[in-house]
N, C-alpha and C positions, 0 to 999 in steps of 0.2 A: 561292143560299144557303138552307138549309133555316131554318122558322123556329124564332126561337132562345127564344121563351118559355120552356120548360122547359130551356133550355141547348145549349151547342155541344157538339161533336165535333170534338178536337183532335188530329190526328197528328203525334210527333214523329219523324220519317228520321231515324237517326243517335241513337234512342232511348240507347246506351248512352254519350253522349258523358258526358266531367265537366262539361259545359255545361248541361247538361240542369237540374240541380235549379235554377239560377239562374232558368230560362225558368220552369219552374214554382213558384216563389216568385212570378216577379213575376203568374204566372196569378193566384195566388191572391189575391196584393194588389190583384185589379184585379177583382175577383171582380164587384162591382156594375157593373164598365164592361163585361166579360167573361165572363158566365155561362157555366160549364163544367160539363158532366154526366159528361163522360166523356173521358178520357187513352188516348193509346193509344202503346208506343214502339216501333217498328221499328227493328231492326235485326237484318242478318247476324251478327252476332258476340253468337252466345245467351249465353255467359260476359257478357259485359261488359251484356248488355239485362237478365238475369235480376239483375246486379248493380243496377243504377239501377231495377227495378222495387221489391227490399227501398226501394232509399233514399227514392224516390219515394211509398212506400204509406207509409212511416216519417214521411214530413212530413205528407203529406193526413191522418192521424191526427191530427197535431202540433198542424197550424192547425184543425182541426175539422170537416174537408173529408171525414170518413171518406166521405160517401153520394156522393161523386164517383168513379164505379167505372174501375176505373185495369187496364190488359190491356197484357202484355209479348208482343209477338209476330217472329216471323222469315214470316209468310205475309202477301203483299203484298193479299188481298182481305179479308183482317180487318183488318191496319193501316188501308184506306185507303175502303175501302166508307163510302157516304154522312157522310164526316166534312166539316167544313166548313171547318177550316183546317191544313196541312199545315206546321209550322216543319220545314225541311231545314236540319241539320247533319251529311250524312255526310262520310265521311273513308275515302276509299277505300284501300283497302292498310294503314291505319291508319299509327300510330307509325311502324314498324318501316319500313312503305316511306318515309317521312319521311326517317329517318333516313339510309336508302339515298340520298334525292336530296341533302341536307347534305354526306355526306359524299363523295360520289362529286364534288362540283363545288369541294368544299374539297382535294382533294387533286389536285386539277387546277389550283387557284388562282384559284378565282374565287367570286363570295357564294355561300354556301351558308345557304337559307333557304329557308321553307315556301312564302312566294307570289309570292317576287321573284327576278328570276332564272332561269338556268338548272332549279336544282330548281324553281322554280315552275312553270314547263312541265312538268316530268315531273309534278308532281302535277296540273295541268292537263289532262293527256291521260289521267290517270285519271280525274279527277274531270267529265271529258264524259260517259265511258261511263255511269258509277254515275249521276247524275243525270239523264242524258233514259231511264235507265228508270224512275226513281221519276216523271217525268214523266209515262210512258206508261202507269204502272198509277193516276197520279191521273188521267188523261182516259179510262181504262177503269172504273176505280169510284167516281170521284167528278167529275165533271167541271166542276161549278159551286160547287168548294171552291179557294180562294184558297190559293197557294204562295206563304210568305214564306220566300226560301232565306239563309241563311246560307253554305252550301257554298261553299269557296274553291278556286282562284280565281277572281272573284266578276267580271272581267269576261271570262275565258275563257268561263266558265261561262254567261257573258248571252248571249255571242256566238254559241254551241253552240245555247241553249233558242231563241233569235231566228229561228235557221234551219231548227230542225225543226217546232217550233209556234209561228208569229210569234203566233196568237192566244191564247195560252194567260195562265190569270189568275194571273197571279206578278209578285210585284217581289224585287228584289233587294236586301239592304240588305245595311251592313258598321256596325258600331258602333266605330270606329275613329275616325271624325271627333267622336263623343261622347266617347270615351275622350282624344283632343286637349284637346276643349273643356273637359271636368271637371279636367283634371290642371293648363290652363291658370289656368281659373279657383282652382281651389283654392293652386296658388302665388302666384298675383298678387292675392287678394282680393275675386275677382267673383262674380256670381250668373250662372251659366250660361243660366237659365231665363230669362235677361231678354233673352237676346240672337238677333234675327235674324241669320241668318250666310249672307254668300254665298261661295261656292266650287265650284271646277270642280277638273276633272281627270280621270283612270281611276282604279279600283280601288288603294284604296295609290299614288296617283302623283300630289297634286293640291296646291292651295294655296288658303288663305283671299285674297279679296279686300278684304272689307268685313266687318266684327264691330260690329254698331248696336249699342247694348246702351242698351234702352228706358230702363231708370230712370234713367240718366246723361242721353238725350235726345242720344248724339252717337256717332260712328264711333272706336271703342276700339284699331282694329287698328294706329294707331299709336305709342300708347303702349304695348303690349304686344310690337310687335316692340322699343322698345327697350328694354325691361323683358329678352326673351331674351336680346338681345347682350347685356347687363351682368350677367344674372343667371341661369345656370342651374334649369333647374326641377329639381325630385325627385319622384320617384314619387307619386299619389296612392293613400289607403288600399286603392284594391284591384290594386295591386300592388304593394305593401311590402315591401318586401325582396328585392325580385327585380332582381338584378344585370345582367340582360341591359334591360329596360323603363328601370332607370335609364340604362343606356349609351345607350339609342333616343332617350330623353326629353335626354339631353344634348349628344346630336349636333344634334337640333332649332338650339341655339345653336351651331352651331360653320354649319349651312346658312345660318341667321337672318344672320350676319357677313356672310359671304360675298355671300349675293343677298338687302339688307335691304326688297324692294319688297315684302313678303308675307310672311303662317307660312306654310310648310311643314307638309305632311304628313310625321313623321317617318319614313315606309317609303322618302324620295327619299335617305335615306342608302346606301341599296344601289346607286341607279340615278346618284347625283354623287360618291359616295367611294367605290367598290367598294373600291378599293388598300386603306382606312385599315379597312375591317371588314374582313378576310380578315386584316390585320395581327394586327389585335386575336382572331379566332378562334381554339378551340380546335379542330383538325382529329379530335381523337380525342373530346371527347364535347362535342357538340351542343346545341341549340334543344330536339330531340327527344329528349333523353338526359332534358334536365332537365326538360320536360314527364312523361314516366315515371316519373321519382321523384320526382316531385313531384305534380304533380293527378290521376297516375293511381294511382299509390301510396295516396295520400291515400284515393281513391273505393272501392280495396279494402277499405282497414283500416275506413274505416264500414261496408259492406256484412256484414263478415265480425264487427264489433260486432253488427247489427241479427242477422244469423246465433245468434249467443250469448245473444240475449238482452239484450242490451246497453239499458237504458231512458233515460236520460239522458248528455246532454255525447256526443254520436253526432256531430249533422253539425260539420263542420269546413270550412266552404266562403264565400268571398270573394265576392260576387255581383257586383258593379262596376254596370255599366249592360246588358248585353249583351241580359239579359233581359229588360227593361223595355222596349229600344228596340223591341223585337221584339212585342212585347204592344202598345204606343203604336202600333206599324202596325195590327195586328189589329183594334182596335177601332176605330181612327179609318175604317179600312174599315165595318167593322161598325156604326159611330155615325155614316159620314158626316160626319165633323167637321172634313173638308177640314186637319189638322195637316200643318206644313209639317216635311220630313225629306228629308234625305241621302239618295237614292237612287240607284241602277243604269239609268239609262236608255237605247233607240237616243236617238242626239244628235238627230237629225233637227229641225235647227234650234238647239237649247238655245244650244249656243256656235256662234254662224255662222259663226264663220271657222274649224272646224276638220269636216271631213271628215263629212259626213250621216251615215253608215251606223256612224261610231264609237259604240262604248258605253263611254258617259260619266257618271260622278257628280257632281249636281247637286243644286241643293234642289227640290223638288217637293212640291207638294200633295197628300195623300192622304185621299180619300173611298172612296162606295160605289163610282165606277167606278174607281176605282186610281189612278195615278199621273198627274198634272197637272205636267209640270217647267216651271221660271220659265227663263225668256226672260233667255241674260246678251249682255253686250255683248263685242265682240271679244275674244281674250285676247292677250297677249303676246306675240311672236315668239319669244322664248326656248323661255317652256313651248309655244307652240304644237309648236317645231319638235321639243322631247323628245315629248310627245305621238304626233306622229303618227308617229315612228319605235316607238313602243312599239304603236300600234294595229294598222300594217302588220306586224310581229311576229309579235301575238294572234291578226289574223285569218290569215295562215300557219299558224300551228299548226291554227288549227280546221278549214282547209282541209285539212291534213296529216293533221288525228283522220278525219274525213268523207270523202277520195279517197284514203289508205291510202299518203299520196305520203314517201316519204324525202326526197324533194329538195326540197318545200313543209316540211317539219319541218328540214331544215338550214339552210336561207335564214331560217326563224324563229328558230333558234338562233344563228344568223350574227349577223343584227340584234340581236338583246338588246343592251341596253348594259351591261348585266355582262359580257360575251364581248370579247377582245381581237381577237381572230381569228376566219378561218373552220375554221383547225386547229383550233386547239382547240374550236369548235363541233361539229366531227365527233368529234373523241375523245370530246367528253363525250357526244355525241348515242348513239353507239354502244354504251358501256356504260350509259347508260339502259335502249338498247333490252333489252340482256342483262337486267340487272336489273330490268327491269318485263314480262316475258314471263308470258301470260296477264292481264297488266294492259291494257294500251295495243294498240290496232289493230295487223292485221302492217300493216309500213310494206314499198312495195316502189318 
């Protein structure tokens, strides 16, 4: 890492995301943990990079940040040349292909959703390609610049970067298990920040074991599971009013009854109730509909303000944690300050009774040299055996992206536990294929 007296150099893949202004609020908030000279957003999609550059230069003004010089770009040796840390948010195919995977696996009768599931594959086999190149032009222009990737799905994703650069300096993180814990705490009365938390699982697929929560001086995790049974949660403020998070956040209690030894991650609603969300879906407008008009909508109508002239009451944006968690990796690398965090790991050991070479999320330690994960003790039979039917899955597919194989890509679709069948796995497999041509390997 270059030295950072005068400031870092920050690349963000996926520059034009509506995620973005969050990441950089929490930059700026962190300004003394994180010195920043210079912003840079890449992205394919110059409409939408040229949009979040207005919005982006609009805040750095705002907070007083103007001398932090900020560059919208689509050329991968300007984004990425000597920068020292790379946040990846892309989204390959964007929306639109989103929406393709929803609804293609909705009208076939099975979840239709961004990371789980059958569309989760499809945007998995997208989201290989687009990221081990952003990989390939960081070990070409910046080689000793730290990737912290956001890009979902985030252990397809591991599984892919693991095999082509096992050495490469990246961690994986998802703010998901933060977004649990805040929404947890903010219903039941806690202070989040007091609590050590262990938990295993894959990406979207895991459970709490143990919730210490220091100022109490004792393990909380049981009175909070029966806090769920009895009490549904509601959204916390940074997702108010959004009817789909409340429905996620309220199946949490309906998993919590059923198997009360643990929280749940609330994405296991796809992978234990398929039948009840497909019931509950709309097959004609989606996750991705409402994402459109809603946070992308949103990110126009500022842009096209700041266009106008527009000086005040512009940004319009929820930040939650997303940002923050992401910035607390950065610098904990960059400060050394060994902070413990939910990360993307090879298991190789973490949980020893489930399969070495799985990538698995854990808590881990995070310093200057990366990732340190904690040592859990055996896990369950139950999630063991969900588990490794979801691993053998994951790595099928990456096998499928990497040998070009149709029949490693249907045996992964077979296995999903949203797929009832191997019919239906081939029906959906094959209008994928249709529908992601130019996107995904040819499969033969």
């Amino acid at each position: 890492m270059t030295n950072t007296t005068k400031g870092l150099v920050i690349t963000i893949a996926g520059g034009g995301s509506t995620y973005t202004p969050g990441i950089i609020q929490a930059v700026l908030n962190n300004a003394d943990r994180l010195p920043v000279k210079e912003i840079r957003l890449y992205d394919n999609d110059k409409q939408r990079n040229d949009d979040m550059f207005l919005i982006i230069q609009y805040m750095l003004k705002k907070e007083g940040f103007a001398g932090v010089h900020l560059l919208s770009t689509e050329n991968p040796e300007e984004a990425f040349a000597g920068c020292d840390f790379v946040f990846s948010q892309i989204r390959v195919g964007g929306l639109k292909m989103r929406e393709q995977d929803e609804k293609i696996c909705l009208k076939n009768g099975l979840v239709g959703q961004e990371t789980c599931g059958l569309g989760g594959f499809a945007y998995g086999m997208r989201s290989m390609g687009g990221l081990l190149e952003v990989v390939s032009h960081v070990q070409k222009y910046a080689p000793e610049a730290w990737i912290l990737n956001y890009t979902n799905p985030e252990s397809i994703i591991s599984e892919a970067i693991r095999r082509k650069f096992p050495d490469i300096k990246m961690i994986n993180v998802c703010d998901m298990t933060i977004s649990i814990e805040e929404t947890i705490a903010h219903n039941y009365g806690y202070n989040r920040k007091e609590w050590i938390c262990e938990y295993y699982g894959l990406n979207h697929f895991g459970w709490y074991r143990k919730i210490y929560d220091k100022s109490l001086g004792r393990d909380i995790m049981p009175e909070i599971i029966d806090k769920l049974v009895n009490q549904e949660m509601q959204v916390a403020d940074f997702n108010a009013g959004d009817k789909t998070w409340q429905e996620a956040f309220s199946m949490m209690s309906v998993i919590t009854k059923n198997f009360p030894t643990n929280v749940p991650n609330n994405y296991l609603e796809y992978y234990l109730y398929p039948d009840m969300v497909v019931e509950h879906a709309d097959k004609n407008y989606t996750r991705a509909n409402m994402v459109m008009d809603g946070r992308e909508k949103n990110t126009k109508e500022m842009a096209e303000k700041i266009r106008q002239g527009v000086e005040d009451n512009v940004l319009n944006f929820n930040f939650g944690e997303h940002g923050q968690y992401i910035v607390d990796i950065a610098t904990s690398i960059l400060n050394d300050e060994n902070r413990r965090f939910m990360v993307i790991v090879p298991n190789n050991g973490a949980i020893p009774n489930l399969r070495q070479d799985a990538v698995v999320e854990v808590p881990a330690y995070i310093g200057a040299i990366g990732a340190e994960p904690v040592s859990l003790k055996p896990i369950p039979d139950f999630h063991k055996g969900l588990m490794e039917a979801q691993v053998a899955a994951e790595k099928l597919l990456v096998d499928s992206f990497f040998e070009g194989s149709y029949q490693k890509a249907l045996q992964a679709f077979t296995l999903n536990r949203t797929c009832p069948s191997a019919r239906v796995a081939k029906i959906v497999l094959d209008e994928m294929i249709e529908a992601n041509k130019g996107y995904w390997p040819e499969l033969k």
